[in-house]
N, C-alpha and C positions, 0 to 999 in steps of 0.2 A: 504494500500500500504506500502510496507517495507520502512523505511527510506532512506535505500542506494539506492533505487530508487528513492526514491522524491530528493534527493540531488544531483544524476546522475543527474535528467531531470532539474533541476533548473541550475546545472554548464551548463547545455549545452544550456540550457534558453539562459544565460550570454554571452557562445560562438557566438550561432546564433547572437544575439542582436549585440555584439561588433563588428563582422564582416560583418553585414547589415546594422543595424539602425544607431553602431556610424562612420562606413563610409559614408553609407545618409550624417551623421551630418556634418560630415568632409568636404565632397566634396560640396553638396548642401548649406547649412546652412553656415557654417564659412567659407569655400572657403580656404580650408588651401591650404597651399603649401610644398612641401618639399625643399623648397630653402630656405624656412626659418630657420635662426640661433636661436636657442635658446636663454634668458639672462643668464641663466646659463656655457654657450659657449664665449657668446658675451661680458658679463661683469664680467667672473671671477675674483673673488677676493682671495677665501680663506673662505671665512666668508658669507658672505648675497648670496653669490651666487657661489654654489657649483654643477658641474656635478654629477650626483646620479644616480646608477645602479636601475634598477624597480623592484627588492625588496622591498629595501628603502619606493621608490615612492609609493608602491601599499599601505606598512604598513602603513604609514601616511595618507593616502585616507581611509583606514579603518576603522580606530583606532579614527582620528578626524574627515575627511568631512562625512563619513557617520557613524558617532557615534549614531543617533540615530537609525536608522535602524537595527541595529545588535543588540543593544540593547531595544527598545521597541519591536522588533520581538516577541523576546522570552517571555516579557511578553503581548502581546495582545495575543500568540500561548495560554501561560496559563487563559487566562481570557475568551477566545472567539475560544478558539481551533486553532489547525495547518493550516488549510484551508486560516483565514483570515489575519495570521499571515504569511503563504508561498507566498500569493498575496502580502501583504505589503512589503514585504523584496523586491520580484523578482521583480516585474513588478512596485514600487515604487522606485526600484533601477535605472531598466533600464530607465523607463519614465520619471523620476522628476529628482532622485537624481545625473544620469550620464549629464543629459542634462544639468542642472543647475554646477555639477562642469567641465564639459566638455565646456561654456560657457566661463566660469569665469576665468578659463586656456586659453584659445583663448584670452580674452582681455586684461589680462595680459602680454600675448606671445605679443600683436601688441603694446604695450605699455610697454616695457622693462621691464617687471618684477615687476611693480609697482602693488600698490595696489587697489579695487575698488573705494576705498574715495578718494584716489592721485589724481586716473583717472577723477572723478566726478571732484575737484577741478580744474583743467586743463581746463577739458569740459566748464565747466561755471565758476565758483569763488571760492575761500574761504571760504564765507558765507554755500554756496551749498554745499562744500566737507564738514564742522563742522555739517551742520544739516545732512547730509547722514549719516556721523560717527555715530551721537547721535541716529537716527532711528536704525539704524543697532544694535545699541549698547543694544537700548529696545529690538530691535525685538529679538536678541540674547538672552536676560533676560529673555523674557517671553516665550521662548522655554526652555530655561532651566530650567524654574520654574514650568513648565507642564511636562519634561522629570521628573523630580525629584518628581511630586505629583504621576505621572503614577509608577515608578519605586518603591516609596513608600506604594502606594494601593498596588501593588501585593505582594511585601514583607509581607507586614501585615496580608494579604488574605491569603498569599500560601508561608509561609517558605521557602520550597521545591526550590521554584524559584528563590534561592540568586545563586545560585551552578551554575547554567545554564549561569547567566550572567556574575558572576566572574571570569568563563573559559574562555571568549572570549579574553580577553588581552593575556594571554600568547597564543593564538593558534592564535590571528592575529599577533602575534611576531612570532611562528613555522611559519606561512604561506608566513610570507614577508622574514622569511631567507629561507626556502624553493626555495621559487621562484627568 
């Protein structure tokens, strides 16, 4: 299959998805509202909390919440071919990785902008928001120490595939001024 078809039917993957599944999530799931003010509206400052054009917004969802996706994509495509690497991106996108920051954005939205450790602290205690940090904190580590062994083995294995992944920065930078 030519490329620019696999990459047509996966944008359009993304469209269907955003338009069904994260409305499902919207309406059923988080119960959002459109009466709801933003913290960014609500508590502007200048600084910790600035309104932002979805540009901005999408480059940042790119680049950092789903950093590894974009990049171990390309190298699972190189280790295990396009097939297992086109499911992991699309449908590890839609399924795992929208739901979990689509989530995470909802409880921060009901809770002014704060963070998920803030949140836990509130919830229950101090004790419970420092051990949540600290887990989060491993759990954090040891994704990055397995993004970095995975990124490493391909490097090693397949030169070739430094090229692929060092273009993603500047073209999730074209894509967020883009849009």
């Amino acid at each position: 299959m030519q490329p620019f078809f696999v990459a047509l039917l996966a944008g359009l993957g993304f469209v269907v998805a955003y338009h069904t599944y994260g409305r499902w999530l919207g309406r059923r799931i988080f119960e959002l509202s459109a009466k709801t003010v933003c913290p960014s509206l609500a508590l502007e400052d200048g600084v910790d909390y600035v309104p932002t054009s979805k540009g901005v917004v999408f480059g940042h969802h790119f680049t950092s919440i789903a950093g590894t996706g974009p990049i171990v994509g390309p190298a699972i495509a190189v280790m295990w071919g396009w097939v297992p690497a086109l499911l992991w991106v699309v449908l590890g996108s839609i399924f795992i990785g929208a739901v979990h920051d689509f989530g995470a954005l909802v409880v921060s939205l009901r809770h002014r902008g704060q963070t998920v450790g803030d949140i836990a602290g509130k919830v229950m205690n101090r004790r419970v928001r420092l051990l949540f940090l600290f887990i989060l904190f491993m759990a954090l580590t040891i994704v990055l120490a397995i993004f970095g062994l995975v990124i490493a083995s391909v490097f090693k294995m397949y030169p070739a595939a430094i090229f692929p992944c060092l273009i993603q920065i500047p073209l999730a930078t074209l894509i967020g001024f883009w849009l």
